[in-house]
Z-matrix of the N, CA and C atoms (Angstrom, degrees):
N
C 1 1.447
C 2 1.525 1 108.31
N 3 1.433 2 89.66 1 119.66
C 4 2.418 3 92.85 2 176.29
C 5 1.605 4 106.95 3 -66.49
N 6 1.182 5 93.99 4 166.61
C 7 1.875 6 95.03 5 -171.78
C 8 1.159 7 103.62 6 -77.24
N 9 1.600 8 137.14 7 142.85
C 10 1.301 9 131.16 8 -166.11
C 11 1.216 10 123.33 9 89.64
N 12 1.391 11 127.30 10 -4.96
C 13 0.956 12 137.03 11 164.93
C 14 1.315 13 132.41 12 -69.97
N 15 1.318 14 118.58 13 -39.26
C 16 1.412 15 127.96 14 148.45
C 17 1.253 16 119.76 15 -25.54
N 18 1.389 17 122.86 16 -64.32
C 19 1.513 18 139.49 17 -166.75
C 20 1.958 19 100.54 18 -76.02
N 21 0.858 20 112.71 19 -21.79
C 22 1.865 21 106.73 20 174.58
C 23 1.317 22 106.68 21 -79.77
N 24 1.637 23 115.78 22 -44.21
C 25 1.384 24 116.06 23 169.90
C 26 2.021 25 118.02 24 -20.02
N 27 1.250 26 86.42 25 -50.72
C 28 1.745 27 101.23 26 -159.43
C 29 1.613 28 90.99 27 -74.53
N 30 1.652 29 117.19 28 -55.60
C 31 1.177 30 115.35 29 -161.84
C 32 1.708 31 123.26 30 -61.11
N 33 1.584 32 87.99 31 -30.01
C 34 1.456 33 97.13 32 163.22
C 35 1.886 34 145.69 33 -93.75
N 36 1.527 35 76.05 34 1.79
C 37 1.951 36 89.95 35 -174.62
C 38 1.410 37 103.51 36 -66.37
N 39 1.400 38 121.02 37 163.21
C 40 1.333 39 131.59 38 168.82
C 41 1.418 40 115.34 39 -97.97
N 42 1.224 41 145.05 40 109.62
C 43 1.426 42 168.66 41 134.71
C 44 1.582 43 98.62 42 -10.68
N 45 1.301 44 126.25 43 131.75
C 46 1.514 45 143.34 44 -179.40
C 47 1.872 46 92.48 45 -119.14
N 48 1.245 47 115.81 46 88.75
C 49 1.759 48 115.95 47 155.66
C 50 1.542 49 95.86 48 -33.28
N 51 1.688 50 103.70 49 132.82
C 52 1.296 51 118.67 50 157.50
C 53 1.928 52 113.41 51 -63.32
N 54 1.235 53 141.55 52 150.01
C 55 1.370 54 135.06 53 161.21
C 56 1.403 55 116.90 54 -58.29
N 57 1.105 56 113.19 55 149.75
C 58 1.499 57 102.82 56 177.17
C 59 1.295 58 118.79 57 -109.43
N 60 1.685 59 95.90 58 165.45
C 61 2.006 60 101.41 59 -157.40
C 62 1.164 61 90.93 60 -59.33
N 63 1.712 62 102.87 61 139.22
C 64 2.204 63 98.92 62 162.99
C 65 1.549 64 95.34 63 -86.33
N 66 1.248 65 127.49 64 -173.82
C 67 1.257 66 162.46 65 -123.57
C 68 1.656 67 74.10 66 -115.17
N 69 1.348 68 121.15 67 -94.91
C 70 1.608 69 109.28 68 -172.89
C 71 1.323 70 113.33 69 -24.86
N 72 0.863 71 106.49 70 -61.79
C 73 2.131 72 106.16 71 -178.12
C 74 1.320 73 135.29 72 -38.84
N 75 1.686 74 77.71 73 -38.79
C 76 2.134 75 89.07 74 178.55
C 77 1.571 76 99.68 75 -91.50
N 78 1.249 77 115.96 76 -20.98
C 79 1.263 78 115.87 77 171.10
C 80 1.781 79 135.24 78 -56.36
N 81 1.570 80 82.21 79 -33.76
C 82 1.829 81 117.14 80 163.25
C 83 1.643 82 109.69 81 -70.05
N 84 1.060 83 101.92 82 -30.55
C 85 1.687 84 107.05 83 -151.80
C 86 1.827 85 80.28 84 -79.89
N 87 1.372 86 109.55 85 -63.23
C 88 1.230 87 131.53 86 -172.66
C 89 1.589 88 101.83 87 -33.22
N 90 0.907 89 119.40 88 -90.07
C 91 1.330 90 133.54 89 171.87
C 92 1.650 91 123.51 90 -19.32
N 93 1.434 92 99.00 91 -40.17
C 94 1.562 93 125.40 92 163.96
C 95 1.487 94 111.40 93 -71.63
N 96 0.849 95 140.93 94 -54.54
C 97 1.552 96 142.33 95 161.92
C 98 1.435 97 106.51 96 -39.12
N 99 1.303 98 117.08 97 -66.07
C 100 1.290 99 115.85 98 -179.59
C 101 1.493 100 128.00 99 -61.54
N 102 1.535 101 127.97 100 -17.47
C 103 1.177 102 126.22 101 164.30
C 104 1.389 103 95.65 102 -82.82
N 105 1.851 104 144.26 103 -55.26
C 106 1.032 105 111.12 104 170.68
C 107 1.607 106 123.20 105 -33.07
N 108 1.051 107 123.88 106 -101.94
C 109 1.544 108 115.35 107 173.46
C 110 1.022 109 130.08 108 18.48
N 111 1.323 110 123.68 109 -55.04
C 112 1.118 111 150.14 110 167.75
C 113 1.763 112 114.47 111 -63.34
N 114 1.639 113 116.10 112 -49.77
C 115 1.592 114 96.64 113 164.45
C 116 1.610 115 111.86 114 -77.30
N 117 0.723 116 113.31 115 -1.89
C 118 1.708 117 114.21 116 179.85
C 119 1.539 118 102.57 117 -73.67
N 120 0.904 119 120.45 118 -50.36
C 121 2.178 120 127.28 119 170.93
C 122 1.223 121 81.55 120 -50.54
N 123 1.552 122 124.28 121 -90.01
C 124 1.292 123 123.59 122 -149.19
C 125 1.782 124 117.76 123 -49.37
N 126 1.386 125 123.95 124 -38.46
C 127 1.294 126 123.32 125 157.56
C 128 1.603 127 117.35 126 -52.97
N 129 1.394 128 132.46 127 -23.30
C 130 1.427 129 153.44 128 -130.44
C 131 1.984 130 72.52 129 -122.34
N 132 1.345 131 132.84 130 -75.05
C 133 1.329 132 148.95 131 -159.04
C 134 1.652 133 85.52 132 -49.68
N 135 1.299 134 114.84 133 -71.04
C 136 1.350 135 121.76 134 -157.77
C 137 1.391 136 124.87 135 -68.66
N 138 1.430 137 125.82 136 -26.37
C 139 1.140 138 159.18 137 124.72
C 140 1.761 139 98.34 138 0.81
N 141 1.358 140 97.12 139 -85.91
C 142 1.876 141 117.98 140 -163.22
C 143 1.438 142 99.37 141 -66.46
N 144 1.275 143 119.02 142 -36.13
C 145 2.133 144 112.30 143 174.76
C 146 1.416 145 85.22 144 -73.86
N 147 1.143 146 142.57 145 -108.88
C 148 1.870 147 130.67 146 -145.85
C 149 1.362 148 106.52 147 -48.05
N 150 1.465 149 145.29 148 0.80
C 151 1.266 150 137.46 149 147.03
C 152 1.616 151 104.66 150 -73.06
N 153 1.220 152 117.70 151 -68.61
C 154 1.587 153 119.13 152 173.55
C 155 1.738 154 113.96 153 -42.88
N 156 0.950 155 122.95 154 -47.27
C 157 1.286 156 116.07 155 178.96
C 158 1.589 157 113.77 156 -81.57
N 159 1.198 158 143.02 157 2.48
C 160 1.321 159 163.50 158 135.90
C 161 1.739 160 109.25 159 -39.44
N 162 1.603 161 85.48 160 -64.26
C 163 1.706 162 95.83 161 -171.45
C 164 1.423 163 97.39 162 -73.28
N 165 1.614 164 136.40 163 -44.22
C 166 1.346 165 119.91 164 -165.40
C 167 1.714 166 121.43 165 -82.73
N 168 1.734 167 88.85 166 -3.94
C 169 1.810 168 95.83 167 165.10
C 170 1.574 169 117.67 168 -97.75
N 171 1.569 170 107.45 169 -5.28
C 172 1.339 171 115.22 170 -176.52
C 173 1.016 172 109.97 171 58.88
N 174 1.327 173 113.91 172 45.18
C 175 1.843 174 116.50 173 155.32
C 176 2.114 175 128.42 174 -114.58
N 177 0.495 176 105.28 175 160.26
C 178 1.949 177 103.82 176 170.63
C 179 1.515 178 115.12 177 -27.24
N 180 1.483 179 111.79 178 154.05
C 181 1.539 180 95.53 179 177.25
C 182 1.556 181 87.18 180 -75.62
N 183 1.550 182 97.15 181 163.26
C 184 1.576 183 119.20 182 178.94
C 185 1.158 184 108.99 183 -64.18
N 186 1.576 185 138.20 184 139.91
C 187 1.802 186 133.24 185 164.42
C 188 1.455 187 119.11 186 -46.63
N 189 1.517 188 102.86 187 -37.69
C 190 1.733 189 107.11 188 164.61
C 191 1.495 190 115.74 189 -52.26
N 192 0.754 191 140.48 190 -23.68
C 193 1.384 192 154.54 191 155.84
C 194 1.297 193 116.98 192 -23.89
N 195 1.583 194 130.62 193 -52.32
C 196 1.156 195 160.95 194 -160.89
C 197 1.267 196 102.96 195 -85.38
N 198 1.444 197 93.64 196 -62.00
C 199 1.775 198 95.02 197 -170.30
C 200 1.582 199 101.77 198 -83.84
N 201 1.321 200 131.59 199 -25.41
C 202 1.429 201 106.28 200 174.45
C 203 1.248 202 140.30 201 -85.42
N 204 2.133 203 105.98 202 8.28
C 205 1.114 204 128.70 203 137.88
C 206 1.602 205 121.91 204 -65.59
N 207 0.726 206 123.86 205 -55.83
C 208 1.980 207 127.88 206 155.60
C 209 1.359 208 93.99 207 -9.71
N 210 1.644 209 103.79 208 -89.47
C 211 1.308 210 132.61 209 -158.76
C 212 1.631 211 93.10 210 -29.65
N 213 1.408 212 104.67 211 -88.53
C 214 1.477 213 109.13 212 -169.78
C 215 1.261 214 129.63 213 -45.85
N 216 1.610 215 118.48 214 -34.93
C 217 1.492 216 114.10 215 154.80
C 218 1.274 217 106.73 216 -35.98
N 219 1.307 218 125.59 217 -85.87
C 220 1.668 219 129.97 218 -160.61
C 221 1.563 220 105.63 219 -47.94
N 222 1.290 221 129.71 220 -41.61
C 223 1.118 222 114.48 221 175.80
C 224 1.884 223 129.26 222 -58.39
N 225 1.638 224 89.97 223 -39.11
C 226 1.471 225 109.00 224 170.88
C 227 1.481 226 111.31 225 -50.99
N 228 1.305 227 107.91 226 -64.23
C 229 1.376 228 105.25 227 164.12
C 230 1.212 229 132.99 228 -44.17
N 231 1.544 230 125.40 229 -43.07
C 232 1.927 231 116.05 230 165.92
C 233 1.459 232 102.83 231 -47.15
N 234 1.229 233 114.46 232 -42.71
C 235 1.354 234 117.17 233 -142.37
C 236 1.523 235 97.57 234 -54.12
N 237 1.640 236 104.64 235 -62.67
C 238 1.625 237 131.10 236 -154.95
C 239 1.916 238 81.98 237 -75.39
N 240 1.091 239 146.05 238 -36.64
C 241 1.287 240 146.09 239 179.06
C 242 1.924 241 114.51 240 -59.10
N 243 1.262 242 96.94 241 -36.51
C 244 1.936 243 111.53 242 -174.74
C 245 1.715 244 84.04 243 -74.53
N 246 1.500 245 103.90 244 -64.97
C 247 1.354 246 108.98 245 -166.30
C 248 1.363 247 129.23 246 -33.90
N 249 1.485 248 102.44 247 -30.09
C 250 1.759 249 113.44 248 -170.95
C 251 1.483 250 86.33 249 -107.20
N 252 1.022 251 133.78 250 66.79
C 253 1.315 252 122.73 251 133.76
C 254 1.289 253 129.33 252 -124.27
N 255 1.220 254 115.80 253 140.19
C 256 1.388 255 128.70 254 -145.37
C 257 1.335 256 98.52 255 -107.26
N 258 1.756 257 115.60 256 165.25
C 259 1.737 258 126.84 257 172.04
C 260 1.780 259 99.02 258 -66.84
């Protein structure tokens, strides 16, 4: 192989279009976003009682705290990630 050859490889390959989502799929996807969403409150719900019960025992916020902010980020993110997908 001559030097530079590597780099024509790419310039010359042929590209295969992915298929596109049908209507059922995003419909799946859809649906999937929205139950995410939905554990994101419920992480969001559970969150604010072990903060509230923290404050009404007059102790530290809980370490779970941390991570069930984590948690819900990443979920937020599938969510808004399923959501943007297009046909």
């Amino acid at each position: 192989m001559e030097q530079g050859d590597s780099a024509n490889r790419f310039d010359e390959a042929e590209f295969v279009t992915a298929p596109e989502v049908d209507d059922a799929t995003l419909m799946r996807l859809a649906d999937l976003a929205e139950t995410l969403n939905s554990i994101s409150e419920q992480i969001g719900d559970i969150t604010i009682d072990l903060v509230r019960s923290a404050i009404e025992a007059g102790t530290d916020r809980p370490a779970a705290d941390r991570q069930l902010a984590k948690a819900r980020r990443a979920v937020d993110k599938a969510a808004f990630l399923l959501a943007g997908i297009e046909p």
